[in-house]
N, CA, C and O atoms as CSV, one atom per row, in Angstrom:
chain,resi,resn,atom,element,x,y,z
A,1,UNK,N,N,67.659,12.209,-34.940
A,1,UNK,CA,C,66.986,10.931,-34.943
A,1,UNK,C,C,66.307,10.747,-36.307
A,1,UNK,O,O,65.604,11.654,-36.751
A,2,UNK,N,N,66.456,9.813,-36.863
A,2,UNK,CA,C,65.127,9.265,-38.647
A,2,UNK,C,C,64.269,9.180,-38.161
A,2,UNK,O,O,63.883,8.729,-37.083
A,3,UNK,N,N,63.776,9.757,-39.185
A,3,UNK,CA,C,62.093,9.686,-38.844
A,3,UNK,C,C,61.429,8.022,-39.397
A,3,UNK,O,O,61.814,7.365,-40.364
A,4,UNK,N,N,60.778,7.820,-38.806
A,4,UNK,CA,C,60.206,6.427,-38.829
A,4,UNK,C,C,58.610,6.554,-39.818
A,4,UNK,O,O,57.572,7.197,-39.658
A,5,UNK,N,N,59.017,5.742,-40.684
A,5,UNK,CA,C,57.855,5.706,-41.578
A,5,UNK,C,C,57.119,4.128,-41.280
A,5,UNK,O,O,56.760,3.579,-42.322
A,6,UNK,N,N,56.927,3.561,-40.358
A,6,UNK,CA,C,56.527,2.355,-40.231
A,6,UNK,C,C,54.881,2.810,-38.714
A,6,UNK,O,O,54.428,3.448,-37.765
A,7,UNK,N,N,54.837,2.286,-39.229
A,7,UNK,CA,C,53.014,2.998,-38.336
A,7,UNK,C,C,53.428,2.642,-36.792
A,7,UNK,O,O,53.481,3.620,-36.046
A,8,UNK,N,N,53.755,1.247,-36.167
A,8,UNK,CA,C,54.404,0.373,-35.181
A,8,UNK,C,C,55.672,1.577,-34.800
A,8,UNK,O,O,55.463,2.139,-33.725
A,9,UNK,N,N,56.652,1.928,-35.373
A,9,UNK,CA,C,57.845,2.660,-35.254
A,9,UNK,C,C,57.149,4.567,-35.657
A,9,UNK,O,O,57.667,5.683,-35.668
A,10,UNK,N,N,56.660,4.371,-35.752
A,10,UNK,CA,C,55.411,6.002,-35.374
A,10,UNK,C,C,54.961,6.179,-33.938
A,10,UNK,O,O,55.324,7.021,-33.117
A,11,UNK,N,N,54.056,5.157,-33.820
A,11,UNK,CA,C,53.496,5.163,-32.551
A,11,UNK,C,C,54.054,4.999,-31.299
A,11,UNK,O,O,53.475,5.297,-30.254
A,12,UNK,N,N,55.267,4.490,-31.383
A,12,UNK,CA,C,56.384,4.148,-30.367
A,12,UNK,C,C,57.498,5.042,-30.288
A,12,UNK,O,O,58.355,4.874,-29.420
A,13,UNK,N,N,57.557,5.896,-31.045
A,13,UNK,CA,C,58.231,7.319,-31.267
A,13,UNK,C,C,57.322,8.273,-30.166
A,13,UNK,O,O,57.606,8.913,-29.154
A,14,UNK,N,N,55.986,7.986,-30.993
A,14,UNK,CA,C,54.790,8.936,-29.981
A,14,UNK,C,C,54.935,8.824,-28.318
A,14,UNK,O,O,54.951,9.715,-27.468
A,15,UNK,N,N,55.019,7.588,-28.216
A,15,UNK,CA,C,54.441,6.936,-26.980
A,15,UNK,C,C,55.881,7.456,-25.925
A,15,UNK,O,O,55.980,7.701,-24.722
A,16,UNK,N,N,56.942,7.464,-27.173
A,16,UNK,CA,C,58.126,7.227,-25.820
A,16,UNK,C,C,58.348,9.390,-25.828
A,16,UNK,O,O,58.615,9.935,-24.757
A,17,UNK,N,N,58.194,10.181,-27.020
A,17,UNK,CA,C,58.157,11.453,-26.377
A,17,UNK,C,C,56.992,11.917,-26.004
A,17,UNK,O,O,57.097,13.112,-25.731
A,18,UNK,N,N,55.563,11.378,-25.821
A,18,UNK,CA,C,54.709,11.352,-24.716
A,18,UNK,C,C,55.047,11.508,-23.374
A,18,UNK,O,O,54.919,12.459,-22.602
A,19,UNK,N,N,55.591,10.174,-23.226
A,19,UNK,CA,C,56.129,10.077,-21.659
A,19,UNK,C,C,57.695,10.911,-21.098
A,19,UNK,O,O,58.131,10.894,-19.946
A,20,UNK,N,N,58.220,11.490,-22.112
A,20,UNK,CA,C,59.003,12.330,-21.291
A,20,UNK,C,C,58.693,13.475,-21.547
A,20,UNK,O,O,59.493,14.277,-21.066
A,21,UNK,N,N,57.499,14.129,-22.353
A,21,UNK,CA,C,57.039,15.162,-22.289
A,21,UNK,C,C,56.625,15.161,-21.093
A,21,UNK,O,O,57.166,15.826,-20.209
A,22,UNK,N,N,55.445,14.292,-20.882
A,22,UNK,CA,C,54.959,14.223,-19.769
A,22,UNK,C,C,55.604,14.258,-18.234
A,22,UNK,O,O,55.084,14.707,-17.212
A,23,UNK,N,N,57.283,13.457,-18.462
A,23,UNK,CA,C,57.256,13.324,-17.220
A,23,UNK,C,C,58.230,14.764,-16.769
A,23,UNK,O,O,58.802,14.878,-15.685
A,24,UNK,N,N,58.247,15.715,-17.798
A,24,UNK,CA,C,58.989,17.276,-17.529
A,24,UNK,C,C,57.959,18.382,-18.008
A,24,UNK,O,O,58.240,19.400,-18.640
A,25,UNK,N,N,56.621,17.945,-17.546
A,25,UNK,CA,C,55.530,19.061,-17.848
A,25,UNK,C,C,56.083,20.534,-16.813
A,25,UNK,O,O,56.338,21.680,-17.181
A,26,UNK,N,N,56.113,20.046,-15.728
A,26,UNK,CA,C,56.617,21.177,-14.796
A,26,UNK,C,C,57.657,22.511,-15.595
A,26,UNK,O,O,57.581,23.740,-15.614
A,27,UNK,N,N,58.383,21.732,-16.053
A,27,UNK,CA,C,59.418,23.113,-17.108
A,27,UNK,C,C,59.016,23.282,-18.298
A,27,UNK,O,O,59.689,24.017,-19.020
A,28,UNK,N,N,57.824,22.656,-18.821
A,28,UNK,CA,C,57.356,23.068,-20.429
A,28,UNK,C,C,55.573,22.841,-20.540
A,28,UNK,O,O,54.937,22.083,-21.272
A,29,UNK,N,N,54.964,24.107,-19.206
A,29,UNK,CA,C,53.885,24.102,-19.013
A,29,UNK,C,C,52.866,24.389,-20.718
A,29,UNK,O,O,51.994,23.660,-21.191
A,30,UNK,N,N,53.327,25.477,-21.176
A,30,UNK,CA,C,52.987,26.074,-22.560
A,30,UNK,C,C,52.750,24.605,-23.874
A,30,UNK,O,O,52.108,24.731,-24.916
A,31,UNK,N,N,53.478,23.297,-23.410
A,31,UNK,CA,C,53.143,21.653,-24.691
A,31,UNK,C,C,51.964,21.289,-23.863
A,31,UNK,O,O,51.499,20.310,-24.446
A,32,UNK,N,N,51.227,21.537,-22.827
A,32,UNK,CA,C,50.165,20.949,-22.501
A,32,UNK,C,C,48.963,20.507,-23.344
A,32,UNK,O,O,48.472,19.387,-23.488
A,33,UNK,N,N,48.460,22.278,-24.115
A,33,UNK,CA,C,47.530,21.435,-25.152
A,33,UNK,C,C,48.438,20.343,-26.167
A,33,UNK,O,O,47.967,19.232,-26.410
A,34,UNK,N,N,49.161,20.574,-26.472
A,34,UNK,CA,C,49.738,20.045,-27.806
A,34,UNK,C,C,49.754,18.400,-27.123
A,34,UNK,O,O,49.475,17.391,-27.771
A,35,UNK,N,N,50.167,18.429,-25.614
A,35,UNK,CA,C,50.355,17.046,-25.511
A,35,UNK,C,C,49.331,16.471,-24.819
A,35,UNK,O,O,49.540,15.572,-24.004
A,36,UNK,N,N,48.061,16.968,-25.103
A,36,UNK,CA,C,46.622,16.232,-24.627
A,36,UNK,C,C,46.266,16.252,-26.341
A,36,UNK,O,O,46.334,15.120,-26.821
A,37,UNK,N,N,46.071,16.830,-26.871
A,37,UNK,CA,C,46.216,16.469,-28.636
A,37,UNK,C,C,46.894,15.096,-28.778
A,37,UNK,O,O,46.291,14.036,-28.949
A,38,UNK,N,N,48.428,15.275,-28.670
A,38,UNK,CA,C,49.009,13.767,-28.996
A,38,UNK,C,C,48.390,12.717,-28.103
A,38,UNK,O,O,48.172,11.543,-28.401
A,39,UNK,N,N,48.239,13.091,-27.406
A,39,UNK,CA,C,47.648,11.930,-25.809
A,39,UNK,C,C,46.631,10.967,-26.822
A,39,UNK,O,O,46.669,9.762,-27.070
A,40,UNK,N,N,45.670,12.105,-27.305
A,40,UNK,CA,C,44.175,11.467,-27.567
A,40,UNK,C,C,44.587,11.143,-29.194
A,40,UNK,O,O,44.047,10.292,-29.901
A,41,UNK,N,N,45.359,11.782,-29.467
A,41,UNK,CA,C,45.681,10.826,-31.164
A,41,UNK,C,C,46.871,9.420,-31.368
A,41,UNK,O,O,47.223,8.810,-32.378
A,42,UNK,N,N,47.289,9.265,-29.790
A,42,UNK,CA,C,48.161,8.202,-29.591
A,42,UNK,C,C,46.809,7.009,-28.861
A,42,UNK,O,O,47.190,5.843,-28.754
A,43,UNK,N,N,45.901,7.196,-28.578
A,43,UNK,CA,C,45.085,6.360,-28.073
A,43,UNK,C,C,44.338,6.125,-29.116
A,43,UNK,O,O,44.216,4.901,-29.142
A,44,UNK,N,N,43.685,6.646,-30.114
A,44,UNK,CA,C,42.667,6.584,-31.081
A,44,UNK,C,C,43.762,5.535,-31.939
A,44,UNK,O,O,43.162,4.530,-32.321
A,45,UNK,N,N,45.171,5.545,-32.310
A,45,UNK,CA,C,46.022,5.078,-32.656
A,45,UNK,C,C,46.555,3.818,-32.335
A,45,UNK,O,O,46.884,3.018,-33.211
A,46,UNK,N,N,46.676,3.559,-30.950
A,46,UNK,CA,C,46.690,2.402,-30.766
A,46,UNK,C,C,45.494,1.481,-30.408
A,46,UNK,O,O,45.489,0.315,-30.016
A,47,UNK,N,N,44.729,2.135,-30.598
A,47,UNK,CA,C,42.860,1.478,-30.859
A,47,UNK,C,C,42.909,0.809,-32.431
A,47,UNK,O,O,42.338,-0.221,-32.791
A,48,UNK,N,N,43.751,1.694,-33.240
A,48,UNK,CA,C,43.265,1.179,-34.804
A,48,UNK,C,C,44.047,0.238,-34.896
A,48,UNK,O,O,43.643,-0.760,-35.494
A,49,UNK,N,N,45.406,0.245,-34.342
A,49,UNK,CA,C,46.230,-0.829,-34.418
A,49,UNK,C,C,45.550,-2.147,-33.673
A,49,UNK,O,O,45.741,-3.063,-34.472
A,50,UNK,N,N,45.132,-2.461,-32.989
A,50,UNK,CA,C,44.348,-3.737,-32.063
A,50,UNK,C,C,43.164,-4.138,-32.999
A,50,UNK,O,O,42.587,-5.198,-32.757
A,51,UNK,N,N,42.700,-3.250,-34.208
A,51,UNK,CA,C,41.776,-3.486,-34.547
A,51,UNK,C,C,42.092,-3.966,-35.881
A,51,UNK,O,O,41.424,-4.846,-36.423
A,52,UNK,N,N,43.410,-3.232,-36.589
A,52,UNK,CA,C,43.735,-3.683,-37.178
A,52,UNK,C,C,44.536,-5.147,-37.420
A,52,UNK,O,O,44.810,-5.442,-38.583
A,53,UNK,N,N,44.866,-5.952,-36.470
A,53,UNK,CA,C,45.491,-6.275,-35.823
A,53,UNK,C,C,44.197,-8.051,-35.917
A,53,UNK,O,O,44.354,-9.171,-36.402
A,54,UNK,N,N,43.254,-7.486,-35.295
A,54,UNK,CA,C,42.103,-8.426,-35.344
A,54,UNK,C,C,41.481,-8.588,-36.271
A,54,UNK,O,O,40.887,-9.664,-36.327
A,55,UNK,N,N,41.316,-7.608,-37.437
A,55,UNK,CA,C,40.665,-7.711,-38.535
A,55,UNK,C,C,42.065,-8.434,-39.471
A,55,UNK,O,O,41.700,-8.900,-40.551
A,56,UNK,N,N,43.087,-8.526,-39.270
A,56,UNK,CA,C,43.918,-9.500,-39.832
A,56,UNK,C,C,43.847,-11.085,-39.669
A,56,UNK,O,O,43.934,-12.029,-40.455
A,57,UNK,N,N,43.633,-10.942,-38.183
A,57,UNK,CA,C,43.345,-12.550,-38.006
A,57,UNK,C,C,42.052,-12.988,-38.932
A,57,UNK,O,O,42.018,-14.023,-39.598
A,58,UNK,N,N,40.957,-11.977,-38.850
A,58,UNK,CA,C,39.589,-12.388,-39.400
A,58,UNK,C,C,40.037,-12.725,-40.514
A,58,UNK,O,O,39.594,-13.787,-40.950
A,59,UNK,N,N,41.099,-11.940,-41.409
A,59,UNK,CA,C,40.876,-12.166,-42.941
A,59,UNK,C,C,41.701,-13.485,-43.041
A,59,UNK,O,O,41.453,-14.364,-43.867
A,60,UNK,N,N,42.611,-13.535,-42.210
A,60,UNK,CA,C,43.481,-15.461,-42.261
A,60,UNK,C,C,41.918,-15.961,-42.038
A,60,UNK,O,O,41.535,-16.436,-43.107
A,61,UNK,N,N,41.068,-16.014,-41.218
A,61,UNK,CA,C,40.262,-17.090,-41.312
A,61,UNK,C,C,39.320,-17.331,-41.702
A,61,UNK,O,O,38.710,-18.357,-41.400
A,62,UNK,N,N,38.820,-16.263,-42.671
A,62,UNK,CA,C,38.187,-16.080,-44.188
A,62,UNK,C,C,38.700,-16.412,-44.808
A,62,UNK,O,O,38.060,-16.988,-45.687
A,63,UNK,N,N,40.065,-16.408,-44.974
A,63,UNK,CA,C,40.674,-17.508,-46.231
A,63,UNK,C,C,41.184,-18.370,-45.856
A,63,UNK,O,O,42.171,-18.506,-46.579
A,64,UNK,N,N,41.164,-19.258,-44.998
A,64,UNK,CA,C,41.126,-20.597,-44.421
A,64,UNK,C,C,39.740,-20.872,-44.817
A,64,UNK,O,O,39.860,-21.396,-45.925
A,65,UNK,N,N,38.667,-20.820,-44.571
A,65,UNK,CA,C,37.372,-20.986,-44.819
A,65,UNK,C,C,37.024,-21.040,-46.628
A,65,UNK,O,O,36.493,-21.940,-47.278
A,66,UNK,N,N,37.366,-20.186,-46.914
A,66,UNK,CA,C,36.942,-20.004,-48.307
A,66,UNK,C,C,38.369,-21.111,-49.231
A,66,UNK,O,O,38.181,-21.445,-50.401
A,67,UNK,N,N,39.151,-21.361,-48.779
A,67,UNK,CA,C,40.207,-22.111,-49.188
A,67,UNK,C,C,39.672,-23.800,-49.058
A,67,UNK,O,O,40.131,-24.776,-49.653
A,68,UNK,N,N,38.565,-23.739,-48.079
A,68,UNK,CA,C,38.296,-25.055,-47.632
A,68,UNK,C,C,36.432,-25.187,-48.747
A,68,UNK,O,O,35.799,-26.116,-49.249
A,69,UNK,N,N,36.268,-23.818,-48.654
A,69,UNK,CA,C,34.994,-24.236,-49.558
A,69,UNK,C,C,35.170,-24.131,-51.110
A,69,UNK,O,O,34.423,-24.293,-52.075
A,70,UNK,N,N,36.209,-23.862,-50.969
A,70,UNK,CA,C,36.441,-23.941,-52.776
A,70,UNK,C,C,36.771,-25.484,-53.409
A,70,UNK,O,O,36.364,-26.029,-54.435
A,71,UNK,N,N,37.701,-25.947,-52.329
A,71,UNK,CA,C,37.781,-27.226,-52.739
A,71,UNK,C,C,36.605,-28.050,-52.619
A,71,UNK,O,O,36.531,-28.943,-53.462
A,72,UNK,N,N,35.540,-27.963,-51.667
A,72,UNK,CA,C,34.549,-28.899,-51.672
A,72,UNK,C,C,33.822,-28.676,-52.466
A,72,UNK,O,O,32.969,-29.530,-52.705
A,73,UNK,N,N,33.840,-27.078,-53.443
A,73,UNK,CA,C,32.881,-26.659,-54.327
A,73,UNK,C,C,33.393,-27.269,-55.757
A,73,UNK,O,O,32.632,-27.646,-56.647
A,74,UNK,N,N,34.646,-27.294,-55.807
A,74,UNK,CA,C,35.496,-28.278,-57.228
A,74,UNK,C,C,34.737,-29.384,-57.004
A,74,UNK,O,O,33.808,-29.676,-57.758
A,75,UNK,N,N,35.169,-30.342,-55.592
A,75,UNK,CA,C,34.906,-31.566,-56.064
A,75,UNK,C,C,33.236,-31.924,-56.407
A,75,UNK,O,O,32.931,-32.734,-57.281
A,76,UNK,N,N,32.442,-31.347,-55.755
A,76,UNK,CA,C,31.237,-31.059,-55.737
A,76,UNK,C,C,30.700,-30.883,-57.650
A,76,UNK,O,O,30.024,-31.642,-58.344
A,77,UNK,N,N,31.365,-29.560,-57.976
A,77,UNK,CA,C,30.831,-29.598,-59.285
A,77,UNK,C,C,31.311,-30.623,-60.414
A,77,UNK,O,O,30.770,-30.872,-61.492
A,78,UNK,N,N,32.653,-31.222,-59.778
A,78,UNK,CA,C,33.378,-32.670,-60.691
A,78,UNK,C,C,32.037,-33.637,-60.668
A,78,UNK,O,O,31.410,-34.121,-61.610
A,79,UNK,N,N,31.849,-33.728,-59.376
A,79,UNK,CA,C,30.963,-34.556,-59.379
A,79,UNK,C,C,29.665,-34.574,-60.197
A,79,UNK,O,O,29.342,-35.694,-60.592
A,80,UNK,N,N,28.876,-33.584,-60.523
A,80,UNK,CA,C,27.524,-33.027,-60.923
A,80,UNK,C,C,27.853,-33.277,-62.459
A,80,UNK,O,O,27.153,-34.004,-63.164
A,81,UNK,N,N,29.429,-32.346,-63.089
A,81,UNK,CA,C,29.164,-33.093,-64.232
A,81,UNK,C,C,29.377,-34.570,-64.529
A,81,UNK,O,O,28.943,-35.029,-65.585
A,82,UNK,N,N,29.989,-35.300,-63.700
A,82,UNK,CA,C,30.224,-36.347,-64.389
A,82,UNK,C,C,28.777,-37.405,-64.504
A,82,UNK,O,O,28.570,-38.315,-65.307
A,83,UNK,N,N,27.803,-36.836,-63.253
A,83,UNK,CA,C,26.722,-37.500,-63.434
A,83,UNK,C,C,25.374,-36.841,-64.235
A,83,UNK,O,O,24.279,-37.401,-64.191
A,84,UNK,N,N,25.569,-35.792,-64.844
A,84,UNK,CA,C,25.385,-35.170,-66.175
A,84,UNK,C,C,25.654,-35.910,-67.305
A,84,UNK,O,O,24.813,-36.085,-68.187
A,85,UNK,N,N,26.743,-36.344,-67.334
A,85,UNK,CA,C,27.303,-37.351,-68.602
A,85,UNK,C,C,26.723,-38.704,-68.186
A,85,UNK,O,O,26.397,-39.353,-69.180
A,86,UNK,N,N,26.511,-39.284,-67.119
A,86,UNK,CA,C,26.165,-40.483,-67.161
A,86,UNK,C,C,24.388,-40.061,-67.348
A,86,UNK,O,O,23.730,-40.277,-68.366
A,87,UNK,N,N,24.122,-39.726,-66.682
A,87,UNK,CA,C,22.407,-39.030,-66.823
A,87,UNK,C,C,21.985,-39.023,-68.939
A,87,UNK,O,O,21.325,-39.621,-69.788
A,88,UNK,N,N,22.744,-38.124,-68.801
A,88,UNK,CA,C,22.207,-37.882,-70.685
A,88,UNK,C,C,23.363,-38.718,-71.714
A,88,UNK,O,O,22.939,-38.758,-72.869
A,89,UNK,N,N,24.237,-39.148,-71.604
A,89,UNK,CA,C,25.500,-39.869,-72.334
A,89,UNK,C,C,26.242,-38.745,-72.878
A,89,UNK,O,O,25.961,-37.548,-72.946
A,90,UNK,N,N,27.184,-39.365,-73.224
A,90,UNK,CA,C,28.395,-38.311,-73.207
A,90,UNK,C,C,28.299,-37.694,-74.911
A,90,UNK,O,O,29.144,-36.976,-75.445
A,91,UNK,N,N,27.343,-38.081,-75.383
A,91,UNK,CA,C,27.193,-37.719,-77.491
A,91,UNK,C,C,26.438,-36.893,-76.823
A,91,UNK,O,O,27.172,-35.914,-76.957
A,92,UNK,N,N,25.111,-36.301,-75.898
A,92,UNK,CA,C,23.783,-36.016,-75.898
A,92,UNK,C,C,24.334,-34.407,-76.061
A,92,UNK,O,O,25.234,-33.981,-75.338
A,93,UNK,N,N,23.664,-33.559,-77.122
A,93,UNK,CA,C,24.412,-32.183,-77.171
A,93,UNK,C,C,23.420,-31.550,-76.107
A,93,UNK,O,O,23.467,-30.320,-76.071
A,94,UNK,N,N,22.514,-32.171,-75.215
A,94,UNK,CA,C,21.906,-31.617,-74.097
A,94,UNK,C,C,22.892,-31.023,-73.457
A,94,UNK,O,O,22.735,-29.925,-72.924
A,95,UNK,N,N,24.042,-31.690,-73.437
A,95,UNK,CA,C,25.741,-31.511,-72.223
A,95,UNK,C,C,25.515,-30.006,-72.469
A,95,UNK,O,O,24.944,-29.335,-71.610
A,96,UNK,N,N,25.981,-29.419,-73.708
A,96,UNK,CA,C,26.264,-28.009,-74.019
A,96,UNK,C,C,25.411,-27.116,-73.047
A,96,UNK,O,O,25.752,-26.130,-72.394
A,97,UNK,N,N,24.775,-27.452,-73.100
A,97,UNK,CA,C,23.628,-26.738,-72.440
A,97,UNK,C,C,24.516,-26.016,-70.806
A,97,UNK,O,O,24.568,-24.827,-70.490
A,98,UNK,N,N,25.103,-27.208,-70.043
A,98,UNK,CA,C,25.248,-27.077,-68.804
A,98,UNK,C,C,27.308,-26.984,-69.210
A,98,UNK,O,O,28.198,-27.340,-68.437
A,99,UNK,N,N,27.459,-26.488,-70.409
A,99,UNK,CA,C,28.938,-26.142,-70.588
A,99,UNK,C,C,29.715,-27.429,-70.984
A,99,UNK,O,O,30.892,-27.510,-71.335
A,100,UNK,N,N,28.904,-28.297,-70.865
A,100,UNK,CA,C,29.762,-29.510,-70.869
A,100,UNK,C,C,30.343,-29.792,-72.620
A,100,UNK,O,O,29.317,-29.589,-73.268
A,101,UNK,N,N,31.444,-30.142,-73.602
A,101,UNK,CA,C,31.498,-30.603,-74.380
A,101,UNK,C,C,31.492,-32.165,-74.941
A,101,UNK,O,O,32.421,-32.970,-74.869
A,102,UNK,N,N,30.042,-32.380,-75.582
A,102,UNK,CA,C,29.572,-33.760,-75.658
A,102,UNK,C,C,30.541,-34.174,-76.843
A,102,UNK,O,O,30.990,-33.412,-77.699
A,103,UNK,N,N,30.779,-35.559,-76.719
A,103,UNK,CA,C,31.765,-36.412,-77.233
A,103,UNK,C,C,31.341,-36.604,-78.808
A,103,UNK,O,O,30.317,-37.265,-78.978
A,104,UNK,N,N,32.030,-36.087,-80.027
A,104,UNK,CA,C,31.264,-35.710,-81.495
A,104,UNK,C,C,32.312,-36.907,-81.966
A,104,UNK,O,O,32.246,-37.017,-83.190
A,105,UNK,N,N,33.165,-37.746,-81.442
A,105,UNK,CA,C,34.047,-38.775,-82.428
A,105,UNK,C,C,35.095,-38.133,-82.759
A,105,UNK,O,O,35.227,-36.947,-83.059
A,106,UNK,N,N,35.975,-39.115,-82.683
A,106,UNK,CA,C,37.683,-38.718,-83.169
A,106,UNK,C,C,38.092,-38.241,-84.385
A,106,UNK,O,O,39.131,-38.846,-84.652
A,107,UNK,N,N,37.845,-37.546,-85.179
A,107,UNK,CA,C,38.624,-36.937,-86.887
A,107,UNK,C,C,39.822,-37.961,-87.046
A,107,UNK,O,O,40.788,-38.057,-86.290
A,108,UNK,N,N,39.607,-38.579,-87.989
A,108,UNK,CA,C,40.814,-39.201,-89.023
A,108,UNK,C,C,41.411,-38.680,-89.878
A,108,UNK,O,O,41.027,-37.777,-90.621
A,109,UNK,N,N,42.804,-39.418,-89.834
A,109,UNK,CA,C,43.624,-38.965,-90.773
A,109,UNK,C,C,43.281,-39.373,-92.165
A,109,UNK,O,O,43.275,-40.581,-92.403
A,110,UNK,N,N,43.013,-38.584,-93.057
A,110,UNK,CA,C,42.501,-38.959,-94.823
A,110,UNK,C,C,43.890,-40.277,-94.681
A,110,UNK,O,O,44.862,-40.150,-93.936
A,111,UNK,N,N,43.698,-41.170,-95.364
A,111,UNK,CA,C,44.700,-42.053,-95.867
A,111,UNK,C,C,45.242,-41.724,-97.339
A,111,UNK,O,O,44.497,-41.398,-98.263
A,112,UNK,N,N,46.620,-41.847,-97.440
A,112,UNK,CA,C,47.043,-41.370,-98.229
A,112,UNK,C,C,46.896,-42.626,-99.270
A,112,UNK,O,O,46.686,-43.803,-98.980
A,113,UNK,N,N,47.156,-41.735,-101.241
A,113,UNK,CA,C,47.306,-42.872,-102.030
A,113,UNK,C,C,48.257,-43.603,-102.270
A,113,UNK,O,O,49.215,-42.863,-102.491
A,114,UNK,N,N,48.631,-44.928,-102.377
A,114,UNK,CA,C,49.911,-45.471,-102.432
A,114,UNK,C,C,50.629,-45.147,-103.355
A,114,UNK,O,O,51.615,-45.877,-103.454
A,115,UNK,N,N,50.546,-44.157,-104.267
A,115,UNK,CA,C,51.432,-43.863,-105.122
A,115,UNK,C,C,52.356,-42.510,-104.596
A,115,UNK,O,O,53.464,-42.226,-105.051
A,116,UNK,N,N,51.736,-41.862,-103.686
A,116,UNK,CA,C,52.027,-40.392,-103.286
A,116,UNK,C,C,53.038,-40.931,-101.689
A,116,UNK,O,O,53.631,-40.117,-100.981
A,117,UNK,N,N,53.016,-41.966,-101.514
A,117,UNK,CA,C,53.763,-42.065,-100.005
A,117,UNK,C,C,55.336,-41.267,-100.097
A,117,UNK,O,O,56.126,-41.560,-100.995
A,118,UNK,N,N,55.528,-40.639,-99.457
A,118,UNK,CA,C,57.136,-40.088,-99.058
A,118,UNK,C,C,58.067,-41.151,-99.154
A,118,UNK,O,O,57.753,-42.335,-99.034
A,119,UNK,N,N,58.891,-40.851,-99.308
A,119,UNK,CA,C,60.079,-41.594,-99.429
A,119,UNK,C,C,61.182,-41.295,-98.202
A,119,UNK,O,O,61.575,-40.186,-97.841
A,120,UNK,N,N,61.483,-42.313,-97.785
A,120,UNK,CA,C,62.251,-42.263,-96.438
A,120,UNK,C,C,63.463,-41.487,-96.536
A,120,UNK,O,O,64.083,-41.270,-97.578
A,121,UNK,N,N,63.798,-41.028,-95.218
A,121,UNK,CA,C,64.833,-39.814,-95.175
A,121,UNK,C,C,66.162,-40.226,-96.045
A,121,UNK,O,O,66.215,-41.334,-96.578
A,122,UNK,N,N,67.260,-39.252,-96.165
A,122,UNK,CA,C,68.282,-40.072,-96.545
A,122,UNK,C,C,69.056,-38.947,-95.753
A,122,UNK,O,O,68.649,-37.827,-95.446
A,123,UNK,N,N,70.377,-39.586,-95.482
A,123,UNK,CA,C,71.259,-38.992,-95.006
A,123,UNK,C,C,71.962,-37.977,-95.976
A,123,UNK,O,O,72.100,-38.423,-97.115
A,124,UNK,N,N,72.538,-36.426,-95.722
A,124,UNK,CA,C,73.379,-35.770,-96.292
A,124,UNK,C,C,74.905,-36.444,-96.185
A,124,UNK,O,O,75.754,-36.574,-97.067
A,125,UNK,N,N,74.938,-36.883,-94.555
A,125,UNK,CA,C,76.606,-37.732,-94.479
A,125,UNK,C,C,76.583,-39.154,-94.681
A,125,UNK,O,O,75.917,-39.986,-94.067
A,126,UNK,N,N,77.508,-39.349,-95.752
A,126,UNK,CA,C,77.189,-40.952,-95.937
A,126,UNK,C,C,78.085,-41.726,-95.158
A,126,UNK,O,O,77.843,-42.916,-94.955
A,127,UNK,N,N,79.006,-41.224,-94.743
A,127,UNK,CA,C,79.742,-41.877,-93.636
A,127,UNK,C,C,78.690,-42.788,-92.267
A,127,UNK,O,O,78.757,-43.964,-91.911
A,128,UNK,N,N,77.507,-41.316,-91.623
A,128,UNK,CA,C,76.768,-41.871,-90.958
A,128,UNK,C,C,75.460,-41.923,-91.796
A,128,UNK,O,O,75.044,-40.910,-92.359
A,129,UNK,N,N,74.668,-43.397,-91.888
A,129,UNK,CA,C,73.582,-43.438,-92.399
A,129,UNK,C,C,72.377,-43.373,-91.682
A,129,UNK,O,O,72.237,-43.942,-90.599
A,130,UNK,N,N,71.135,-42.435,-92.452
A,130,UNK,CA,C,70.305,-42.798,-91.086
A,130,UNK,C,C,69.561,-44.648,-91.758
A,130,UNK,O,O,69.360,-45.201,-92.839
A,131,UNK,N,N,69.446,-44.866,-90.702
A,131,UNK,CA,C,68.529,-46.332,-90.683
A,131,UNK,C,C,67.010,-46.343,-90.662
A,131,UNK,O,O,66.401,-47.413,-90.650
């Protein structure tokens, strides 16, 4: 028989030569301790499994929960800064303070001199021109 490395396919290995140990104790008096040993490590066993079992559901509904407070905690803090920015205006470098980056104006492009402008592409194939 393979040996079963799955905890479920362990314990059900246990459980099923338990019970025919058990049910031919009469001709194999001498497995008695051995099979009050397995007895009480097949019960402690399927105790951890039920428990394990329930502490799974708990953690689905810890993260159902925490899945549901994260989003109310986004929209929540969307909210706080945006009335941060309306509170102090969106230049006020107070923002920094609370992480926010206050609005410093758009950087322009230097304008170039009209003597230095590029000169438009030209084609290598003159067959096709670019336009």
């Amino acid at each position: 028989m393979a040996k079963e490395t799955k905890y479920t396919g362990m314990i059900g290995d246990w459980e099923r030569l338990f019970g025919q140990v058990e049910a031919n104790m009469a001709e194999i008096p001498q497995l008695e301790p051995y099979l009050a040993k397995l007895g009480t490590i097949l019960a402690r066993a399927l105790e951890v499994t039920k428990q394990q079992g329930a502490m799974r559901a708990a953690k689905q509904e810890a993260s159902k929960e925490l899945r549901k407070l994260s989003s109310d905690g986004n929209r929540l803090t969307t909210l706080i800064r945006q009335a941060l920015k309306e509170h102090y205006g969106i230049r006020e470098e107070k923002l920094s303070e609370f992480g926010l980056q206050p609005f410093r104006g758009l950087t322009r492009k230097k304008p170039t001199p009209e003597g230095l402008e590029t000169p438009p592409p030209t084609s290598p194939d003159p067959v096709n021109p670019v336009e």
